[in-house]
C-alpha atoms as one frame of an Amber mdcrd trajectory, in Angstrom:
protein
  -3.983 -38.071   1.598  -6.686 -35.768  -0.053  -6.492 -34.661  -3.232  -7.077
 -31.277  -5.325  -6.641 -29.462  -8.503  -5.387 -26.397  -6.845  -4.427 -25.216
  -3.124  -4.467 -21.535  -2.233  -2.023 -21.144   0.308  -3.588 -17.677   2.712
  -7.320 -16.521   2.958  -6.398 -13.083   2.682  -8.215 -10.899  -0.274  -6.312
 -12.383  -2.891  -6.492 -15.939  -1.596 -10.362 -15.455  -0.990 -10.784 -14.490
  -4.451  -8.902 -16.979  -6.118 -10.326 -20.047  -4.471 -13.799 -18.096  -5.796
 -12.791 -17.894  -9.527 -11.480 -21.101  -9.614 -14.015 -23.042  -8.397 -16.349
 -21.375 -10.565 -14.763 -23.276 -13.374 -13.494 -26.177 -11.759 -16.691 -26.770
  -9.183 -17.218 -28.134  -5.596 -14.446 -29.764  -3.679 -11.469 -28.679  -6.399
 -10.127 -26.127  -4.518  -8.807 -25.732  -0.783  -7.655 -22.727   1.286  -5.172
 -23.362   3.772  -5.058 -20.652   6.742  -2.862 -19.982   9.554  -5.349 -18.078
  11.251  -8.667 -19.256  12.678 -10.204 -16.532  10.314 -10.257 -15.349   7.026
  -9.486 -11.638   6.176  -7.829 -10.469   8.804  -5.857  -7.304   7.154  -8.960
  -7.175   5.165 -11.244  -6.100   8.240  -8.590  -2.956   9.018  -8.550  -1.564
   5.559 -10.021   1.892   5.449  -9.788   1.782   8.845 -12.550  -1.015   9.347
 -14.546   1.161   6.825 -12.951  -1.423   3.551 -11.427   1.388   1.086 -12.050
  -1.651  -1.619 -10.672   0.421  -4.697 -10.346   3.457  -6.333 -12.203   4.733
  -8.966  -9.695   6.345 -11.253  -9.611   4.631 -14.673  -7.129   1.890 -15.149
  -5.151   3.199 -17.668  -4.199   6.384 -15.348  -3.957   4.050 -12.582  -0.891
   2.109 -14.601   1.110   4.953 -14.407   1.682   5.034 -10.491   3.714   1.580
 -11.014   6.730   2.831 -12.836   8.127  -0.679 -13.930   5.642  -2.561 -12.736
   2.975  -1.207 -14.910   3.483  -4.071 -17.629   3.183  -6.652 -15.243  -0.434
  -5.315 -13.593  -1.762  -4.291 -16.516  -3.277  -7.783 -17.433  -4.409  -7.870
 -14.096  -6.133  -5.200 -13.622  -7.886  -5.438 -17.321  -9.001  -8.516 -15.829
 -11.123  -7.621 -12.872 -11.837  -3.347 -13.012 -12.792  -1.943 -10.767 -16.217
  -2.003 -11.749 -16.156  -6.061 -12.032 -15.037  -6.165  -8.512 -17.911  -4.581
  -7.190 -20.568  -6.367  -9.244 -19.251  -9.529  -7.391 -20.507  -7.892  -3.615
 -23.438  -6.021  -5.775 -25.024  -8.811  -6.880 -25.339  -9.953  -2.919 -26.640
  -6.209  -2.468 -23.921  -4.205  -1.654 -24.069  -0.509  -2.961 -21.101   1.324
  -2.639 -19.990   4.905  -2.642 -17.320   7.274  -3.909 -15.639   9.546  -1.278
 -12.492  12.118  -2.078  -9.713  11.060  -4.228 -11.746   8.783  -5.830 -11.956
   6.194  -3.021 -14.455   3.528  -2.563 -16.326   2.417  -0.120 -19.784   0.194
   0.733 -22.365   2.106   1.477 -22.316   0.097   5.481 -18.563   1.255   6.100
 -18.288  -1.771   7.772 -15.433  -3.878   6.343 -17.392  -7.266   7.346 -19.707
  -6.947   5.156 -17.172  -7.532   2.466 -15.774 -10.320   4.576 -18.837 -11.812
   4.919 -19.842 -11.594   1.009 -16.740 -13.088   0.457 -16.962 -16.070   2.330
 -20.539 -17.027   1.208 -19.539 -17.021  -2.652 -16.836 -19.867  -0.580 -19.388
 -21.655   1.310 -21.712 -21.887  -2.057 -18.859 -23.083  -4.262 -17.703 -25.565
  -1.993 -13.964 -24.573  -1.343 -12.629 -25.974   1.634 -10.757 -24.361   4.099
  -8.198 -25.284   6.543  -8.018 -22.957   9.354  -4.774 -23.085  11.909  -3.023
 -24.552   9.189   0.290 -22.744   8.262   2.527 -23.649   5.828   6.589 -23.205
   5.631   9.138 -23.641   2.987   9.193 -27.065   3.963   5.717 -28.337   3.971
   5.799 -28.289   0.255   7.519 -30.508  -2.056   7.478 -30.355  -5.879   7.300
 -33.573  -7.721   6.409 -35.819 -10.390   3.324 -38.266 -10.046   2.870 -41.593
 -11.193   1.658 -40.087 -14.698   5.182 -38.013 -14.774   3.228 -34.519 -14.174
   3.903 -32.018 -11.757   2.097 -32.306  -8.151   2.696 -30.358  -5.210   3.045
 -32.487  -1.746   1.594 -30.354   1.188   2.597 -31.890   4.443   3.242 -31.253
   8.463   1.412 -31.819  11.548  -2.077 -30.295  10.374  -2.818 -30.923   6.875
  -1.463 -33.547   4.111  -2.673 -33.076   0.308  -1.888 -33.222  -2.903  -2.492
 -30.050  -5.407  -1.730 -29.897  -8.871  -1.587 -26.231  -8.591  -0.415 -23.816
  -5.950  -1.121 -20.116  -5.824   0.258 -18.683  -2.964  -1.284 -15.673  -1.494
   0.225 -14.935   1.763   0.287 -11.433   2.054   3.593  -9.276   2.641   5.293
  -8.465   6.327   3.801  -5.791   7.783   0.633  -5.675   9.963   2.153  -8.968
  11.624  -1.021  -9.783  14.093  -2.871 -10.636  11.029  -1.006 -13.485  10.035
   1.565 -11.548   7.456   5.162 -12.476   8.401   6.946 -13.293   4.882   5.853
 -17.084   4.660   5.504 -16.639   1.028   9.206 -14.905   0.099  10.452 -18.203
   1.929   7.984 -20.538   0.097   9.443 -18.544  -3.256  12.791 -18.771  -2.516
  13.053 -22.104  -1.734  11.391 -22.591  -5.401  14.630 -20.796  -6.263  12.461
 -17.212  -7.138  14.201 -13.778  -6.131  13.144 -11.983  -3.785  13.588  -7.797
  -4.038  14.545  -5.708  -0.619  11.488  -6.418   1.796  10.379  -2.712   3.028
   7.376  -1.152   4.639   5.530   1.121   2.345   2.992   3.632   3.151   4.538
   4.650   6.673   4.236   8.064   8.477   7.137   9.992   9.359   8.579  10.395
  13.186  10.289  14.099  13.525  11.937  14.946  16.528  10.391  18.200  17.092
   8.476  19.046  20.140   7.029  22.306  18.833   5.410  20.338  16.062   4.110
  17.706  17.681   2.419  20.087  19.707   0.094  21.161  16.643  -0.869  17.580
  16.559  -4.345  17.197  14.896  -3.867  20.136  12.686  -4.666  19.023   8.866
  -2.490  20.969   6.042  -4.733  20.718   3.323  -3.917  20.425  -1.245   0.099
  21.159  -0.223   2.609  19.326  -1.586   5.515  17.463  -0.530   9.059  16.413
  -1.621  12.467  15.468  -1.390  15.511  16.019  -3.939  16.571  12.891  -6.412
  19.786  14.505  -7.591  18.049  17.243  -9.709  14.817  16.039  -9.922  12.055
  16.496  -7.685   9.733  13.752  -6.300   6.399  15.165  -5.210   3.102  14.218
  -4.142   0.066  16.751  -3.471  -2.095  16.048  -0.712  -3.294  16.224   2.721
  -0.309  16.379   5.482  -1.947  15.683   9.267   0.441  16.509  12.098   0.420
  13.854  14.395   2.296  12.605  18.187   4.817  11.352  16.522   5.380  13.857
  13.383   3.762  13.689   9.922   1.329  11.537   8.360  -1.634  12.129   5.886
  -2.365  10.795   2.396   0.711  13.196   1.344   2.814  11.925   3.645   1.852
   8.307   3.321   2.613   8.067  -0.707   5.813  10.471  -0.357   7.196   7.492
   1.854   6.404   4.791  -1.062   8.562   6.809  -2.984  11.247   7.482  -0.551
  11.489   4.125   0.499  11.601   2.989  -2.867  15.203   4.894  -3.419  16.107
   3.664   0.314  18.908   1.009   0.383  17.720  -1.232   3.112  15.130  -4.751
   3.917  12.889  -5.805   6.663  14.834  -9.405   5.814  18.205 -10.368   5.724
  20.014 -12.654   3.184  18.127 -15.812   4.521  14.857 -13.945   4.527  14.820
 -13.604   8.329  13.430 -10.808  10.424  16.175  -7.747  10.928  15.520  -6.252
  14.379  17.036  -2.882  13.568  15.188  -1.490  11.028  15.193   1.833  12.774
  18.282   2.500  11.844  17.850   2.141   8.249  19.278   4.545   5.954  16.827
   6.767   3.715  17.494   8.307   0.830  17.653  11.267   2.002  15.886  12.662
   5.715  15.254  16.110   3.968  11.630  16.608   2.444  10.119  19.845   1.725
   6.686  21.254   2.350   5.291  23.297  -0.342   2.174  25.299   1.438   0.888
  26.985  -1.838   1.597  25.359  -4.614  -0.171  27.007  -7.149   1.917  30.422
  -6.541   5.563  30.851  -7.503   7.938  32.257  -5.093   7.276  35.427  -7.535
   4.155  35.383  -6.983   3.985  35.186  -3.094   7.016  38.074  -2.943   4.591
  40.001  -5.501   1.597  39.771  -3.664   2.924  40.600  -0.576   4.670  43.681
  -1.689   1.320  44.489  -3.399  -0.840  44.141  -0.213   1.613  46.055   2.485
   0.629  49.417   1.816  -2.958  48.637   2.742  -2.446  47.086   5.332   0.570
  49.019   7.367  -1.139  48.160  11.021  -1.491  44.549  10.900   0.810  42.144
  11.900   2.866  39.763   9.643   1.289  36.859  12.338  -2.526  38.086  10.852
  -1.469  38.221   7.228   0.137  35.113   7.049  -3.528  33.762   7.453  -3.659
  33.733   3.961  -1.368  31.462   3.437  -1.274  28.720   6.557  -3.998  27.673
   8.629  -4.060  29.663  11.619  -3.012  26.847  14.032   0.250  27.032  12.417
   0.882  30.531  12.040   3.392  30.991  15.474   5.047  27.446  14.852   6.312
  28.479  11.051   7.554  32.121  12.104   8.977  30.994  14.925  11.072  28.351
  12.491  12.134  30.810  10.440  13.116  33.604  12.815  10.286  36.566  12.116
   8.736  38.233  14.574   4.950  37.872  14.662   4.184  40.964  16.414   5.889
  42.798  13.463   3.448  45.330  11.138   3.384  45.116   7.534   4.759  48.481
   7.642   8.019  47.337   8.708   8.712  44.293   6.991  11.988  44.236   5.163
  12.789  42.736   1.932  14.632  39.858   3.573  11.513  38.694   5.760   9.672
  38.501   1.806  12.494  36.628   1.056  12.213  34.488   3.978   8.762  33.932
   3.801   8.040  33.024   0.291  10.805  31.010   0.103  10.046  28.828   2.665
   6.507  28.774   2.047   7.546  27.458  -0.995  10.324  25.153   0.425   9.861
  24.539   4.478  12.450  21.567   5.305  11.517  19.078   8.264  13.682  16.777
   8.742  12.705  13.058   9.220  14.018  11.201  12.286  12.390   7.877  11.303
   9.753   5.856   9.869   6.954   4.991  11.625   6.956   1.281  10.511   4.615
  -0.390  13.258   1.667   1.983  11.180   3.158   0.774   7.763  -0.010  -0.578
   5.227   1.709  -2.397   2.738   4.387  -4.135   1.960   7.533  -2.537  -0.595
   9.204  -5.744  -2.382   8.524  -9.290  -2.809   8.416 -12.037  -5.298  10.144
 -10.801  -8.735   7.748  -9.983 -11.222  10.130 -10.788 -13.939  10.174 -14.363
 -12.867   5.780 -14.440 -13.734   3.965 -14.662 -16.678   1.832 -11.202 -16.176
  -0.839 -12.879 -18.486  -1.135 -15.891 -16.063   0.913 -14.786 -12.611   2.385
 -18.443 -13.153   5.908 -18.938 -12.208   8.244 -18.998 -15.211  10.584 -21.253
 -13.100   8.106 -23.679 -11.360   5.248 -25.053 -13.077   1.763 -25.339 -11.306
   3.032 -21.957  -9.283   1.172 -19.182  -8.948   1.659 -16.136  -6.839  -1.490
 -13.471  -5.776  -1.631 -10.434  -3.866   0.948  -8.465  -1.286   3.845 -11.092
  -1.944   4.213 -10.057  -5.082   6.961  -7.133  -5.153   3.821  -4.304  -6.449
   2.954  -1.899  -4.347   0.519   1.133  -4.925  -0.137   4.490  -3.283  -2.581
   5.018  -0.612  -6.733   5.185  -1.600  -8.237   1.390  -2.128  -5.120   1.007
  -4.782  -3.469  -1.896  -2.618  -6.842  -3.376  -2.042  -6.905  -3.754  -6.171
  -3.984  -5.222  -6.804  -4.882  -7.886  -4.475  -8.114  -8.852  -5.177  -7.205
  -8.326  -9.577  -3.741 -10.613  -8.624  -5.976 -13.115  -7.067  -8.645 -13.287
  -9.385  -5.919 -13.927 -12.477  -3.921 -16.521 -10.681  -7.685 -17.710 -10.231
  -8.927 -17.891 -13.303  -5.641 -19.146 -15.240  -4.481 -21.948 -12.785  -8.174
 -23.039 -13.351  -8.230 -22.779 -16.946  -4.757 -24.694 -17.671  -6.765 -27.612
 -16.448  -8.490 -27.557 -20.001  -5.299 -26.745 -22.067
C-alpha cells in the first residue's frame, strides 16, 4: 500500500493548486492527486469560454462584500493568495495577462491551456503524483487510527490503495457534469457526518416563453438593470442583458439568478444526496423580474423630458423618439408589449402613453418560465462553512480533512470571481494541511 502525507482528492483548479503549495513545503513524492478523469482541468479549459477569465481585479476587500455570510469565511482565503499572487505563479513561467471590462482577467494568449499547461509543470517539477481514472466514493475512504494512535485516511477500491495522513478534497460542485463534477465530494462530506446546504445551479440564464422576444435574439441591452421584489426590498444587479433562443442571459442576467436562486426553496439532490430529475419544476422565489432600461433617470425625469421635447418634435413618431431610450432593435417589441401605437406623432401622445412609457421603462416585467440549468457555471451550496476552520479550511469535525474549491457551499458572481475562490480555497487547504506537519 503506498504511502503519503496528504491526498488531494480532484485535479480541478483547486486540487491543482493545492498539491502545488504543498509540495513546496513538504517536497517530491508527499503529495498525490487522484482523478477520475484521464485529464486534469477539465472545467478549467471552458472558463471564459476557453479564453480562462482567471480572476477579477477588483480589490479584495470590495470583493468580500458580494458573499453576504460567507464573507468571514473567504476572507482568509483570499488574503492568502490575491489576486495579484495568483498571477505571479503563471508570470514567472511568462504569462502576461490583461484586464478587459468589469475588471476581468485574462492571459494575454486567451487560450485557457496555457494555464492548464503552467499548472501542470509546477506538478511535474514538484513531483506530485497523479492518479488518473481513479474516482473515489464515500466508500473508498476510511478514517482511522494507525499503529502510533494518529489519524490516517485508508483510500481503497479497484484502482488505487494508499494511505494519507491528510485529505483535502477538491471535487468541484454538480454542474457542468461532462467534466467530471457530479457531487462526489457532498457524499464524501456527509458520510464524515458534515452538512450539506440545498445543492443549486448558480449563474444560469433565464428561459421565457415568449416568441416575440426570442425573435430579437442577439440584441445586447447595455448598463440596465435588473430585479425582482424581496418583500419590500429590491434585489438588483446592473449590467449587460443579451436576448438569446431561449430568453435572457448576459452578465445581468447571470448574477440576478445567483441571487434569485439563493431565496429559491429547492436542491439539485435529494435527502440522500442523489440526483433529482425534475429540477425544472422547481419553485423560484418569485418568476417576476423587472428590467430597468435607464437607470440613471427617475420615472420624473423620463415623464419630464418627454413632455419637454414634444413640442419640438410634433411630426415624429413615438417609434423614432423612443430611440433615445432603447436600442432600436427593440423599439416595436416594447410598444407592442405595452399597447402604444408606433406610428403615433408626438403631437398626439396623451398623458397616459407618458405614463405608460416611463413607467415601464422604468419597470418592464418578463416573466421567467425556467432556468436554463444545462448552461449553469457554478455550483449554489455545498459543504457547510460553519463546520471549517476559515484560517485552515480543515474540518472542525474530522481531523486531517480539508475541503478546496466548488464543494464548498461559496459561490460568487460572474467575472473570474468563481475562478478565485477556487484556486485561493486550494492554495489554503494547501499550505495549512502542509504546515500542520511541523506543528
Amino acid at each position: 500500500m503506498k504511502e503519503y502525507k496528504i491526498a488531494i482528492i480532484g485535479g480541478g483548479p483547486a486540487g491543482m493548486i493545492a498539491a502545488i503549495r504543498a509540495a513546496e513545503i513538504l517536497g517530491p513524492k508527499a503529495v498525490c492527486i487522484l482523478e477520475k478523469n484521464d485529464s486534469l482541468g477539465k472545467k478549467l479549459l471552458l472558463t471564459g469560454g476557453g479564453r480562462c477569465n482567471i480572476t477579477n481585479s477588483t480589490p479584495i476587500h470590495d470583493q468580500l462584500n458580494y458573499y453576504n455570510k460567507n464573507k468571514n469565511f473567504l476572507k482568509h482565503s483570499l488574503y492568502t493568495l490575491p489576486q495579484e499572487k495568483l498571477l505571479e505563479i503563471f508570470e514567472k513561467k511568462n504569462l502576461e495577462f490583461h484586464t478587459e471590462d468589469n475588471k476581468r482577467v485574462f492571459p494575454d494568449s486567451e487560450d485557457a491551456h496555457d494555464i492548464l499547461d503552467i499548472l501542470e509543470e509546477y506538478l511535474e517539477e514538484l513531483e506530485v503524483d497523479i492518479y488518473f481514472n481513479c474516482p473515489i466514493n464515500e466508500n473508498d475512504i476510511e478514517h482511522e487510527l494507525n499503529e502510533n494512535m494518529d489519524p490516517i485516511f485508508e483510500i481503497e477500491n479497484d484502482k488505487i490503495s494508499l494511505n494519507a495522513s491528510k485529505v483535502i478534497v477538491s471535487t468541484g460542485g454538480i454542474t457542468y457534469q461532462n467534466t467530471g463534477s457530479s457531487g462526489d465530494g457532498y457524499r464524501i462530506a456527509s458520510k464524515m457526518n458534515h452538512t450539506i446546504t440545498d445543492i443549486k445551479p448558480g449563474l444560469v440564464s433565464f428561459n421565457v416563453d415568449d416568441f416575440l422576444l426570442k425573435t430579437l435574439s442577439g440584441l445586447n441591452l447595455d448598463d440596465i438593470e435588473v430585479s425582482f421584489k424581496d418583500k419590500k426590498k429590491k434585489i438588483s444587479v446592473k449590467g449587460d442583458v443579451l436576448i438569446s433562443h431561449f430568453g435572457l442571459t448576459g452578465p445581468a442576467i447571470i448574477d440576478l439568478s445567483n441571487k434569485l436562486i439563493e431565496k429559491s426553496k429547492f436542491s439539485l439532490l435529494d435527502d440522500s444526496l442523489n440526483e433529482i430529475d425534475n429540477i425544472e419544476d422547481a419553485e423560484l422565489f418569485t418568476n417576476r423580474i423587472s428590467i430597468d432600461f435607464c437607470p440613471s433617470l427617475t420615472e420624473e425625469d423620463i415623464k419630464s423630458q418627454i413632455t419637454k421635447d414634444s413640442p419640438n418634435n410634433g411630426k415624429l413618431s413615438i417609434k423614432s423618439y423612443m430611440k433615445r431610450f432603447l436600442p432600436n432593435n427593440f423599439i416595436d417589441y416594447f410598444l407592442m408589449k405595452i399597447d402604444i401605437n408606433p406610428k403615433k406623432t408626438m403631437a398626439n401622445i396623451t398623458k397616459k402613453d407618458k405614463n405608460k412609457l416611463a413607467e415601464n421603462l422604468k419597470r418592464h416585467i418578463i416573466v421567467i418560465d425556467s432556468l436554463e440549468t444545462d448552461l449553469a457555471k457554478v455550483t449554489i451550496g455545498g459543504v457547510k462553512s460553519k463546520e471549517m476552520d476559515p484560517k485552515t479550511l480543515e474540518s472542525r469535525l474530522v481531523e486531517g480533512l480539508y475541503f478546496a474549491g466548488e464543494v464548498l457551499e461559496v459561490a460568487g458572481p460572474t467575472g473570474g470571481y468563481n475562478l478565485q475562490i477556487a484556486f485561493s480555497t486550494g492554495y489554503l487547504a494547501g499550505q495549512e494541511a502542509a504546515n500542520s506537519f511541523n506543528n
